[in-house]
C-alpha positions as YAML, in Angstrom:
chain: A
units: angstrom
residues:
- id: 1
  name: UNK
  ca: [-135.11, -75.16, -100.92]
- id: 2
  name: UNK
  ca: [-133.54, -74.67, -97.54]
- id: 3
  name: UNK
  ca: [-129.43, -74.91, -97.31]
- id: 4
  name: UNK
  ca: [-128.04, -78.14, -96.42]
- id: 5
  name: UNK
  ca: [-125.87, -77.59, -92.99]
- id: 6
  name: UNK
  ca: [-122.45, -79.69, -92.54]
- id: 7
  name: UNK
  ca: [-120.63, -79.79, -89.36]
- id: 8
  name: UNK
  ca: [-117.28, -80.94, -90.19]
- id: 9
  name: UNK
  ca: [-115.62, -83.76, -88.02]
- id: 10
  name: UNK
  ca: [-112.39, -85.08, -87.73]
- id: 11
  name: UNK
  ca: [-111.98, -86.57, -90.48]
- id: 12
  name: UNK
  ca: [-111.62, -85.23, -94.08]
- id: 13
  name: UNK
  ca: [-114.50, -86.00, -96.22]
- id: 14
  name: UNK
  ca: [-117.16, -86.72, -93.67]
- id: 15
  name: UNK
  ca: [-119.00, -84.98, -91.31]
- id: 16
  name: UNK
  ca: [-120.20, -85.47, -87.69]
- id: 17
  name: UNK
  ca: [-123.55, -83.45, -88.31]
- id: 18
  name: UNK
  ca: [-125.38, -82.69, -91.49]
- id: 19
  name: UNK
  ca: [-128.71, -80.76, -91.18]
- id: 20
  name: UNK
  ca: [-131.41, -80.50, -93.75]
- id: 21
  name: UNK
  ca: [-135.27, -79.62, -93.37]
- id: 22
  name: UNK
  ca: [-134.85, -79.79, -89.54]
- id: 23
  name: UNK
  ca: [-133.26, -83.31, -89.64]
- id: 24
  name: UNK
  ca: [-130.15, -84.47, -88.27]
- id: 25
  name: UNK
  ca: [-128.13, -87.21, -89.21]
- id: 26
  name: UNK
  ca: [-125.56, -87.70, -86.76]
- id: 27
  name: UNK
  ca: [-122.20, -90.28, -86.18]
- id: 28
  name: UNK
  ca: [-119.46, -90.18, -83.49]
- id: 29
  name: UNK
  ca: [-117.06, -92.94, -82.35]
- id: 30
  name: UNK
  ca: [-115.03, -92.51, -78.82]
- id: 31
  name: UNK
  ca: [-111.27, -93.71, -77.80]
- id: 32
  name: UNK
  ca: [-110.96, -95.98, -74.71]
- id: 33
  name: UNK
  ca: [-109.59, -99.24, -73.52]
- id: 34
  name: UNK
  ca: [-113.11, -101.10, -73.90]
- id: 35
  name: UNK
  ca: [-116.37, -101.53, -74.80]
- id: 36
  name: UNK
  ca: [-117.79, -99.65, -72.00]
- id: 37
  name: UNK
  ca: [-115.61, -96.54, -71.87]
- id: 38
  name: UNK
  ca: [-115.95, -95.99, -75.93]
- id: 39
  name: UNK
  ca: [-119.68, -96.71, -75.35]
- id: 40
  name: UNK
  ca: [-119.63, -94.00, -72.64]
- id: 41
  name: UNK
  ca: [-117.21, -91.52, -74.95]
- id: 42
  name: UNK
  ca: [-119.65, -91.85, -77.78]
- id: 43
  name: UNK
  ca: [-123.18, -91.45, -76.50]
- id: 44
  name: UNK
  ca: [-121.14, -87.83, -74.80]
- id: 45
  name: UNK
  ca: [-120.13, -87.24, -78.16]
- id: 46
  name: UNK
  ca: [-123.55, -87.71, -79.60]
- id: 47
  name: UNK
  ca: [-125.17, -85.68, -76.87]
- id: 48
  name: UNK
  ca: [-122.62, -82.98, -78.02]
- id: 49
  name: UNK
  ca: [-123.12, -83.56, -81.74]
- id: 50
  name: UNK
  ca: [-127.09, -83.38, -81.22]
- id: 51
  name: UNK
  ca: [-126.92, -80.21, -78.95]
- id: 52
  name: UNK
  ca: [-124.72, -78.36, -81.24]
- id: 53
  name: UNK
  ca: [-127.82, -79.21, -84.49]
- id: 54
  name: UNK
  ca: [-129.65, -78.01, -82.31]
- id: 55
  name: UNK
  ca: [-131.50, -80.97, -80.59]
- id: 56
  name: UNK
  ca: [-131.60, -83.61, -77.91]
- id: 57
  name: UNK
  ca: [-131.78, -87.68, -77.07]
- id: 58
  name: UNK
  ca: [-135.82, -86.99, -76.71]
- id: 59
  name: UNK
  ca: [-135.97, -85.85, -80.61]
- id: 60
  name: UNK
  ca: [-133.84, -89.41, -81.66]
- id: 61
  name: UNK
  ca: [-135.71, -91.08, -84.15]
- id: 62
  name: UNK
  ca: [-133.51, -93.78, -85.34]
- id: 63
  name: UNK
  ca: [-130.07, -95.55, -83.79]
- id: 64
  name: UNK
  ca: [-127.60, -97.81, -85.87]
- id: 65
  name: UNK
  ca: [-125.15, -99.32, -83.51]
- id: 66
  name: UNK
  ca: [-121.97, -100.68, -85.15]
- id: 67
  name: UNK
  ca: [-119.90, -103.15, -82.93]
- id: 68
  name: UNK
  ca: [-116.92, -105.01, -84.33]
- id: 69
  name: UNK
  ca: [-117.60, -107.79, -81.79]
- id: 70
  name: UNK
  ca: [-122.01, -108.53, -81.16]
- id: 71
  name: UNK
  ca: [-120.74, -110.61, -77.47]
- id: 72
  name: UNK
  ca: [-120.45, -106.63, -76.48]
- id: 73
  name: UNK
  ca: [-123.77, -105.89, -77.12]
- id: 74
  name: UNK
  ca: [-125.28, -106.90, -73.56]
- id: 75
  name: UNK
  ca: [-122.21, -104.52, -71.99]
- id: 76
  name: UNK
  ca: [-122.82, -101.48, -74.61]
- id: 77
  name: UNK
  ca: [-126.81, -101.98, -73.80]
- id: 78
  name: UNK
  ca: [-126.64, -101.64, -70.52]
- id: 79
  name: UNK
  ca: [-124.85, -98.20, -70.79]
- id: 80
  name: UNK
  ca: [-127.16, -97.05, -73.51]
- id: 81
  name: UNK
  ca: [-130.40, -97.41, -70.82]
- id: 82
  name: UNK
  ca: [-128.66, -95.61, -68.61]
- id: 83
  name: UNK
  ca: [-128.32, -92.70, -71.23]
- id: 84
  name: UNK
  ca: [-131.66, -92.81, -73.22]
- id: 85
  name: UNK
  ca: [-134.58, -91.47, -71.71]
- id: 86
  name: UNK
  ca: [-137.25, -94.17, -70.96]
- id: 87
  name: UNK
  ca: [-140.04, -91.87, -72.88]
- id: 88
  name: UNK
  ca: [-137.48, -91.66, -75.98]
- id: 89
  name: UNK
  ca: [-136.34, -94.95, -77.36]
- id: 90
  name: UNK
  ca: [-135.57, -94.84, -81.26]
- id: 91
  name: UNK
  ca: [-135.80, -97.79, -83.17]
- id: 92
  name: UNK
  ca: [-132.35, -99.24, -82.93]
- id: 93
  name: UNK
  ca: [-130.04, -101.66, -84.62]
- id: 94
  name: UNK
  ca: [-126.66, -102.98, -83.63]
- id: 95
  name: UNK
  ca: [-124.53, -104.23, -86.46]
- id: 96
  name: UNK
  ca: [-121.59, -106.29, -86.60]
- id: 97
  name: UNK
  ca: [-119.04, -105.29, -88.48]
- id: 98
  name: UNK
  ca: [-115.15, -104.44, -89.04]
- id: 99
  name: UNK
  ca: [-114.24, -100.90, -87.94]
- id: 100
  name: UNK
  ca: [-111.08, -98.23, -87.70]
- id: 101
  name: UNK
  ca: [-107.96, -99.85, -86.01]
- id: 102
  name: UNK
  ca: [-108.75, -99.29, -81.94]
- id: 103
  name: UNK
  ca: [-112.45, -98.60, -82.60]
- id: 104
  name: UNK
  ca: [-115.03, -101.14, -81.27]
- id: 105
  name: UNK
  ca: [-117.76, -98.75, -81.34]
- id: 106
  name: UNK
  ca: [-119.90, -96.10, -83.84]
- id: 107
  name: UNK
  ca: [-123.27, -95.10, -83.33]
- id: 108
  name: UNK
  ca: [-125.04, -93.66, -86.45]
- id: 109
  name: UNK
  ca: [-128.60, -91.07, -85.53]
- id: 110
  name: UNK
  ca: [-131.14, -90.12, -87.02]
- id: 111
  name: UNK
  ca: [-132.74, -87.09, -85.18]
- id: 112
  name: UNK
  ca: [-134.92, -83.94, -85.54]
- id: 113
  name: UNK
  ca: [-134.45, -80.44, -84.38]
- id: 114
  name: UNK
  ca: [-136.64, -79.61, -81.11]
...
């Protein structure tokens, strides 16, 4: 059985990357006065997150989108074509929900390793 890989975050407890069998499950969140800069600050994040597993948008297989208020989704979408390739859409969900104090945003991957 291969070793599970963690990739601590922030936080205690949790981690931004875990790695098993060449999958990656992925999370970041990113500070900012509104929908569009956290948007921005967390797809970097998650570009960061997925290099450091060892992977890329293109491997993505699966996107939850968590947004404490759904009248942001049209803004956050917007921003999220700019940043995933046409050729590499997951299958995505946006959620509403409560989050952290300040956060409007998390985005929650699924990838593989290329």
């Amino acid at each position: 059985m291969n070793p599970i890989q963690r990739f601590p975050g922030a936080h205690e407890g949790r981690c931004r990357n875990v790695v098993l069998n060449n999958i990656i499950w992925t999370v970041a969140t990113g500070s900012g006065s509104d929908i569009e800069e956290q948007t921005r600050r967390t797809l970097a994040q998650l570009d960061l997150n997925l290099e450091e597993a060892g992977s890329d948008k293109h491997h993505i297989i699966e996107a939850t989108v968590y947004l404490t208020d759904m009248n942001n989704k049209a803004k956050m979408d917007r921003i999220w074509r700019k940043w995933i390739p046409d050729d590499a859409g997951p299958c995505r969900a946006c959620v509403g929900t409560d989050l952290a104090p300040g956060d409007l945003i998390e985005i929650k991957l699924l990838a593989i390793q290329s």
